[in-house]
PDB file of N, CA, C and O in Angstrom:
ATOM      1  N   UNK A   1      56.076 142.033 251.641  1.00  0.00           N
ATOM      2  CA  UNK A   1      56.200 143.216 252.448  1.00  0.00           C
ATOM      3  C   UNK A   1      56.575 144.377 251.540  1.00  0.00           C
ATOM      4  O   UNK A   1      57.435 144.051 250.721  1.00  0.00           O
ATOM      5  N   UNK A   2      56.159 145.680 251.453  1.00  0.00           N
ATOM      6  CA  UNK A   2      56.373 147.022 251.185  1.00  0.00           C
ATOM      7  C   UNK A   2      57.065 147.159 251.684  1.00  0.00           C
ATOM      8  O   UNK A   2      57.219 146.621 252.780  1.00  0.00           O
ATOM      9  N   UNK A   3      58.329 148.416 250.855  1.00  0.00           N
ATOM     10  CA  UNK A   3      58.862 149.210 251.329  1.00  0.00           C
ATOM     11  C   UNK A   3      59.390 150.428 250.757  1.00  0.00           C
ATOM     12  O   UNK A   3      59.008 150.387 249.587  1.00  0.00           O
ATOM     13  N   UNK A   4      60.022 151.437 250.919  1.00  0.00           N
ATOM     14  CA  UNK A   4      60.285 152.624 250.524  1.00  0.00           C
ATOM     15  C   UNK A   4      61.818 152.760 250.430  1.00  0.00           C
ATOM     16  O   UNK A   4      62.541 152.652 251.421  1.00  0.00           O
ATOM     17  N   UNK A   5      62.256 152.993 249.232  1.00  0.00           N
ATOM     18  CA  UNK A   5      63.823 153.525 249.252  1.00  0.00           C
ATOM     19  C   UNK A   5      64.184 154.820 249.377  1.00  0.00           C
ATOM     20  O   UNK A   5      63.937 155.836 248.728  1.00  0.00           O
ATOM     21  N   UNK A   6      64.923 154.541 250.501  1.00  0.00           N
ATOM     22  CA  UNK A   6      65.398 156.020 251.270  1.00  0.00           C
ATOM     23  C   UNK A   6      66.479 156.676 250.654  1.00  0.00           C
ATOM     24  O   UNK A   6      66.694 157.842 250.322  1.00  0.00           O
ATOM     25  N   UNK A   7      67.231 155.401 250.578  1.00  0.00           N
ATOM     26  CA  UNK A   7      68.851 156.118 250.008  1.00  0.00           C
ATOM     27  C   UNK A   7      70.195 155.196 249.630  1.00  0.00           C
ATOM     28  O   UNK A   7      70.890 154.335 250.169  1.00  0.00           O
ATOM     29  N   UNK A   8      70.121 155.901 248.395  1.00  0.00           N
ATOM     30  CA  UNK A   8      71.299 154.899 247.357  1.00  0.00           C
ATOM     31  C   UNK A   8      72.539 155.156 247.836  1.00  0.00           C
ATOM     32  O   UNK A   8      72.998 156.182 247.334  1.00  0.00           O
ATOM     33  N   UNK A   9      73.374 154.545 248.732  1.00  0.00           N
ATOM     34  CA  UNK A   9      74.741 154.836 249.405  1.00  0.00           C
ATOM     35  C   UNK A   9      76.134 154.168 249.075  1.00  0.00           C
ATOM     36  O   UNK A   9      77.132 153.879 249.735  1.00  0.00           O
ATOM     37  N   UNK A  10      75.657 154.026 247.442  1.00  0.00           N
ATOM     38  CA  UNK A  10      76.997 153.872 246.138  1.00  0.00           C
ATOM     39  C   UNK A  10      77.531 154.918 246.212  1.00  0.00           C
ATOM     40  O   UNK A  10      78.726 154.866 245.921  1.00  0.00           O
ATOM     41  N   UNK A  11      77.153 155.886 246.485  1.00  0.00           N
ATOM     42  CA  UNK A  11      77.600 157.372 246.013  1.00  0.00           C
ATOM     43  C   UNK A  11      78.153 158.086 247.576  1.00  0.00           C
ATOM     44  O   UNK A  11      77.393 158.384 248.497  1.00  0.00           O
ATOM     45  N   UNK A  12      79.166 158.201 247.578  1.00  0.00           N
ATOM     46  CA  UNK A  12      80.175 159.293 248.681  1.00  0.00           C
ATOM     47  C   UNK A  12      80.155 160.377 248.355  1.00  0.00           C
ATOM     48  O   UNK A  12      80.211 160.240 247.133  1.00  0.00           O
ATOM     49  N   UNK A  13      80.097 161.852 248.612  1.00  0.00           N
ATOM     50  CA  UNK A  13      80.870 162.820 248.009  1.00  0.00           C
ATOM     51  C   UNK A  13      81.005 162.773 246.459  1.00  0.00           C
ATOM     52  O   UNK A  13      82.063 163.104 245.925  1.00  0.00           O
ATOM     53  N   UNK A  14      80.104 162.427 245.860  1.00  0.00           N
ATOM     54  CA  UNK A  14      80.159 162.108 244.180  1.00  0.00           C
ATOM     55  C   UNK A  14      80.571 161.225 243.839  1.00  0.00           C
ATOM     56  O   UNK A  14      80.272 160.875 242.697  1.00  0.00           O
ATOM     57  N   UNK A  15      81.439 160.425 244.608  1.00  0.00           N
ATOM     58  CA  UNK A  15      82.120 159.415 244.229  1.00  0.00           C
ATOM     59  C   UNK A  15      81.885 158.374 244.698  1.00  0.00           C
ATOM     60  O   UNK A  15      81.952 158.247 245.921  1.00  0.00           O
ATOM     61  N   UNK A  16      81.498 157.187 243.791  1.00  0.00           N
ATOM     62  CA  UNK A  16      80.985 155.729 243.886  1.00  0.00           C
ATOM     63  C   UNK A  16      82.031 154.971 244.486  1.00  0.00           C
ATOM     64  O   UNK A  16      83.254 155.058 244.373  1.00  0.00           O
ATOM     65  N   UNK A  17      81.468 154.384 244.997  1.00  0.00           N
ATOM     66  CA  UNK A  17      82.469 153.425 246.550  1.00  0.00           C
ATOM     67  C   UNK A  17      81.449 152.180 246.066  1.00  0.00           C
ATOM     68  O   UNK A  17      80.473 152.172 245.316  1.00  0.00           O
ATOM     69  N   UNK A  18      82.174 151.060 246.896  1.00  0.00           N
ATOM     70  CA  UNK A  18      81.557 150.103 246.997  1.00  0.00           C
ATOM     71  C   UNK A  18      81.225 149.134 247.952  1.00  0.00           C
ATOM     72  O   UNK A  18      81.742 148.066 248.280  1.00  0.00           O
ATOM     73  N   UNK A  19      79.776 150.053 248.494  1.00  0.00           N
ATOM     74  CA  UNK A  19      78.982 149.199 249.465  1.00  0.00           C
ATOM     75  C   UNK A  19      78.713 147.822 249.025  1.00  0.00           C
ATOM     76  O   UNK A  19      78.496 147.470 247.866  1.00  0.00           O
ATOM     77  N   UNK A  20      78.750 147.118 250.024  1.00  0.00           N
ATOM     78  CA  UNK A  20      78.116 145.826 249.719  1.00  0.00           C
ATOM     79  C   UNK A  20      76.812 145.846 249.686  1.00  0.00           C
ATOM     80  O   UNK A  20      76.359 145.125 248.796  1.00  0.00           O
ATOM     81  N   UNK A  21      75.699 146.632 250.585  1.00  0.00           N
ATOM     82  CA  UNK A  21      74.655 146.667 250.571  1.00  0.00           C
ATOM     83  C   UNK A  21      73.844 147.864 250.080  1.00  0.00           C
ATOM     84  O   UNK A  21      72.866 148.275 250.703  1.00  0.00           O
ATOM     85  N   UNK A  22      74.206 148.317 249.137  1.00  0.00           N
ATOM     86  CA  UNK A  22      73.718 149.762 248.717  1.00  0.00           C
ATOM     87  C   UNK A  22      72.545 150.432 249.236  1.00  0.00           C
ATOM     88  O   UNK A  22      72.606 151.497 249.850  1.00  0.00           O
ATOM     89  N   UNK A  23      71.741 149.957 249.048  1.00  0.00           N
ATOM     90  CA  UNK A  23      69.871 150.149 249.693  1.00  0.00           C
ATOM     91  C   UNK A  23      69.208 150.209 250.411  1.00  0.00           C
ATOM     92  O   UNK A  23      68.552 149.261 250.842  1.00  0.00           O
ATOM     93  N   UNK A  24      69.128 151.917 250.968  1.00  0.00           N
ATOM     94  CA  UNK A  24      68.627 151.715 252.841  1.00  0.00           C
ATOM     95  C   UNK A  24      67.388 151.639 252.551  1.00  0.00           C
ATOM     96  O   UNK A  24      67.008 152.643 251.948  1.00  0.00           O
ATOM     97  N   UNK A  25      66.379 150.663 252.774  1.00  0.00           N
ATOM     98  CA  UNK A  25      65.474 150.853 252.562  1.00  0.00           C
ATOM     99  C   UNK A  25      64.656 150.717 253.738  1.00  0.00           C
ATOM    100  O   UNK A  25      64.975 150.038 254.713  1.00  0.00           O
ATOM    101  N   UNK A  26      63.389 151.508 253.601  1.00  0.00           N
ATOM    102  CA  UNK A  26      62.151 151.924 254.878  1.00  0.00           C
ATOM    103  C   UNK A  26      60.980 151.015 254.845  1.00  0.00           C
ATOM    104  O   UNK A  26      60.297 151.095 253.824  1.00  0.00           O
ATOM    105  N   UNK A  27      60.599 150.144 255.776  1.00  0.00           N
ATOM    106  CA  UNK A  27      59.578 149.127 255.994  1.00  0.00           C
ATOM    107  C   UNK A  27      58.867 149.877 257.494  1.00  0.00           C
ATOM    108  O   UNK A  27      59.558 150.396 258.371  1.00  0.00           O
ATOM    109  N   UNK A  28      57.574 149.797 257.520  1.00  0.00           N
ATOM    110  CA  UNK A  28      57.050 149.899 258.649  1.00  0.00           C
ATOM    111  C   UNK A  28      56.014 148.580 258.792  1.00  0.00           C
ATOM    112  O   UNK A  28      55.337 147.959 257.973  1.00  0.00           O
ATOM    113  N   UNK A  29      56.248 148.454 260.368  1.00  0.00           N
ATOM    114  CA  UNK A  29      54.936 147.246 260.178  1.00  0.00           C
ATOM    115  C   UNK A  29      54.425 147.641 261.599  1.00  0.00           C
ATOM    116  O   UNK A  29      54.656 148.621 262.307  1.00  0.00           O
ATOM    117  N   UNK A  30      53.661 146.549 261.763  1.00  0.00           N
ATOM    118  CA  UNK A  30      53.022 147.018 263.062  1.00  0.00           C
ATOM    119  C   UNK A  30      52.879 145.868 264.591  1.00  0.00           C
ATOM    120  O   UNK A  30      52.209 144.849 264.761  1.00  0.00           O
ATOM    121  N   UNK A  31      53.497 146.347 265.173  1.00  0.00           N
ATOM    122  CA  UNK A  31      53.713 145.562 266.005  1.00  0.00           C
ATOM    123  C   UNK A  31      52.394 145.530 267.649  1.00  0.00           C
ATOM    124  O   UNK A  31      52.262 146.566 268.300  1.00  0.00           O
ATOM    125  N   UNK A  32      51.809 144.581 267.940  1.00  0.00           N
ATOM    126  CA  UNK A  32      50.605 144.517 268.798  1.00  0.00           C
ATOM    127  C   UNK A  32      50.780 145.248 270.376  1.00  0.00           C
ATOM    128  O   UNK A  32      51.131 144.653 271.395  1.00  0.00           O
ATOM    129  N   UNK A  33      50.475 146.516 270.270  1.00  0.00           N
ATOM    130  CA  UNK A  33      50.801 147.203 271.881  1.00  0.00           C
ATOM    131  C   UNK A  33      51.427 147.712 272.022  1.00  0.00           C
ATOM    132  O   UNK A  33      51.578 148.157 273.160  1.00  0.00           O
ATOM    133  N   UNK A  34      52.571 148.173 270.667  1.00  0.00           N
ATOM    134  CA  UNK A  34      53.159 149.544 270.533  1.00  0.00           C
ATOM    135  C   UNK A  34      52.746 150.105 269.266  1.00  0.00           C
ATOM    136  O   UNK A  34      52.809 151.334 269.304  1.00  0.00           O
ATOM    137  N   UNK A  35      52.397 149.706 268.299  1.00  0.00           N
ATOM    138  CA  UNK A  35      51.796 150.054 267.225  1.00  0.00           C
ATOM    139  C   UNK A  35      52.642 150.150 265.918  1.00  0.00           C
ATOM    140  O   UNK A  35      53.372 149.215 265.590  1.00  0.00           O
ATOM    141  N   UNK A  36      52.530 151.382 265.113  1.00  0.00           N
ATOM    142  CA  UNK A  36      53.413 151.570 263.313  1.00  0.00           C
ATOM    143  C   UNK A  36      55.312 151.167 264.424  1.00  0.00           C
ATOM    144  O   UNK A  36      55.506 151.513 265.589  1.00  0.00           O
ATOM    145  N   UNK A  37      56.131 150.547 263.695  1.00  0.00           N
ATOM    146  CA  UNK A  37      57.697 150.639 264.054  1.00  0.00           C
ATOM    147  C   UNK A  37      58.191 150.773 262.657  1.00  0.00           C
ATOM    148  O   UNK A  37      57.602 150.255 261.708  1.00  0.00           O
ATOM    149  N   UNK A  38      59.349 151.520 262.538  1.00  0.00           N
ATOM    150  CA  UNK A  38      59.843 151.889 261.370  1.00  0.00           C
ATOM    151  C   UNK A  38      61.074 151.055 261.117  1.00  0.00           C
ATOM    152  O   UNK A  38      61.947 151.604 261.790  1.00  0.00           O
ATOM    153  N   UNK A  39      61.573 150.073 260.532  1.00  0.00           N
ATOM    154  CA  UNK A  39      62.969 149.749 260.474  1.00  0.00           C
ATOM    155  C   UNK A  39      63.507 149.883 259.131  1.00  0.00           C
ATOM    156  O   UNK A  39      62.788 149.973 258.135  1.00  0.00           O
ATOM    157  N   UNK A  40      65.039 149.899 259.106  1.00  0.00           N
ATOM    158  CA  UNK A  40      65.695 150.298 257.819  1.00  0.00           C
ATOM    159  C   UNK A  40      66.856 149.533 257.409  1.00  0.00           C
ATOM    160  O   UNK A  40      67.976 150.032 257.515  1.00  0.00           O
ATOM    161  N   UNK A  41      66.646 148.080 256.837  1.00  0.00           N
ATOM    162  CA  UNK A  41      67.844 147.606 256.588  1.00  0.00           C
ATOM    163  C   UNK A  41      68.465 148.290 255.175  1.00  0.00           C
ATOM    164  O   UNK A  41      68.048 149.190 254.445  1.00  0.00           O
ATOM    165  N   UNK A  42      69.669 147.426 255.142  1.00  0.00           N
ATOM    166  CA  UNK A  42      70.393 147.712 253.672  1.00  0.00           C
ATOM    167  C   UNK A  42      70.463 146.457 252.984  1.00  0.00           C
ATOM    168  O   UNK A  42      70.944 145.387 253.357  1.00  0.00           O
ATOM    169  N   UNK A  43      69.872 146.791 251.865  1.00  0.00           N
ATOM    170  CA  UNK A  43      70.003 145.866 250.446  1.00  0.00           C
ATOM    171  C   UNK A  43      70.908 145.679 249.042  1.00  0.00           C
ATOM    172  O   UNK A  43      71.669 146.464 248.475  1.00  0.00           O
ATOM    173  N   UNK A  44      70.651 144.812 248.842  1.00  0.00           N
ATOM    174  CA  UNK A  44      71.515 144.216 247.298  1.00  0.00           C
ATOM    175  C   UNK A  44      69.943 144.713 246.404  1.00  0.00           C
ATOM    176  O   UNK A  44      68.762 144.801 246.739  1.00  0.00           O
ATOM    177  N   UNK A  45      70.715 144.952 245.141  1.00  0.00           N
ATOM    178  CA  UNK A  45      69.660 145.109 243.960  1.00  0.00           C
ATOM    179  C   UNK A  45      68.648 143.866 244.033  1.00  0.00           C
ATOM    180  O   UNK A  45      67.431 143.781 243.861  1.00  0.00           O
ATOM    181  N   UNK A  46      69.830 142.765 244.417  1.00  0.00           N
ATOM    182  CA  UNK A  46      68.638 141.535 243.639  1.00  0.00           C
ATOM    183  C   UNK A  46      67.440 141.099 244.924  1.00  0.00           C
ATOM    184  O   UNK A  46      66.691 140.125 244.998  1.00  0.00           O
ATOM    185  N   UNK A  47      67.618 142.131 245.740  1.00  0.00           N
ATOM    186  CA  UNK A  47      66.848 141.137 247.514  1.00  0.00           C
ATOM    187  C   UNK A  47      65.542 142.042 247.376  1.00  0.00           C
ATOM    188  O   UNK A  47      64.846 142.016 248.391  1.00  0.00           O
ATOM    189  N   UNK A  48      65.033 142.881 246.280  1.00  0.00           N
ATOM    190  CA  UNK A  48      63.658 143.445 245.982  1.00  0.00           C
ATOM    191  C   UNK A  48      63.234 144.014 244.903  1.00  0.00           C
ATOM    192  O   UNK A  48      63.984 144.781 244.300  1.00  0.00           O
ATOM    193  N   UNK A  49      62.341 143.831 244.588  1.00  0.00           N
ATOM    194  CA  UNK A  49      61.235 144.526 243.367  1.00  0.00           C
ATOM    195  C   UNK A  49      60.997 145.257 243.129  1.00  0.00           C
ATOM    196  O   UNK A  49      60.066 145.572 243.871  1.00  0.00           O
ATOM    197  N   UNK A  50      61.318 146.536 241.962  1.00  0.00           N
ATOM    198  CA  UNK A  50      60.531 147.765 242.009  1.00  0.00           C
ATOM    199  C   UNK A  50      59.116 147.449 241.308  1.00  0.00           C
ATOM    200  O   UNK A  50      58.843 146.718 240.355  1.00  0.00           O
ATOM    201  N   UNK A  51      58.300 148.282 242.144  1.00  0.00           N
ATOM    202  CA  UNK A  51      56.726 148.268 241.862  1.00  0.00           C
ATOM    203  C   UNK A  51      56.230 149.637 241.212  1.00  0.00           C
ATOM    204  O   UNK A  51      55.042 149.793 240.932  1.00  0.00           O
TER     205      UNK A  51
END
């Protein structure tokens, strides 16, 4: 599955905190009879690939 990184949310106000899941990342797929759905979980470095 593709997806798009939206937003790195280590960073507060300049200042690095520590999310457990840093990586909102954007997937759309398509679901039969409503069509494109957009969802956005949060990720660890190691749970995807940059391409």
């Amino acid at each position: 599955m593709e997806g798009e990184i939206k937003q790195y949310v280590g960073l507060w106000k300049g200042k690095r905190i520590s999310a457990n899941l840093p990586y909102k990342v954007q997937f759309v797929t398509e679901i039969q009879g409503r069509g494109p759905v957009k969802f956005f979980p949060h990720l660890k470095e190691d749970e995807f690939d940059i391409v």
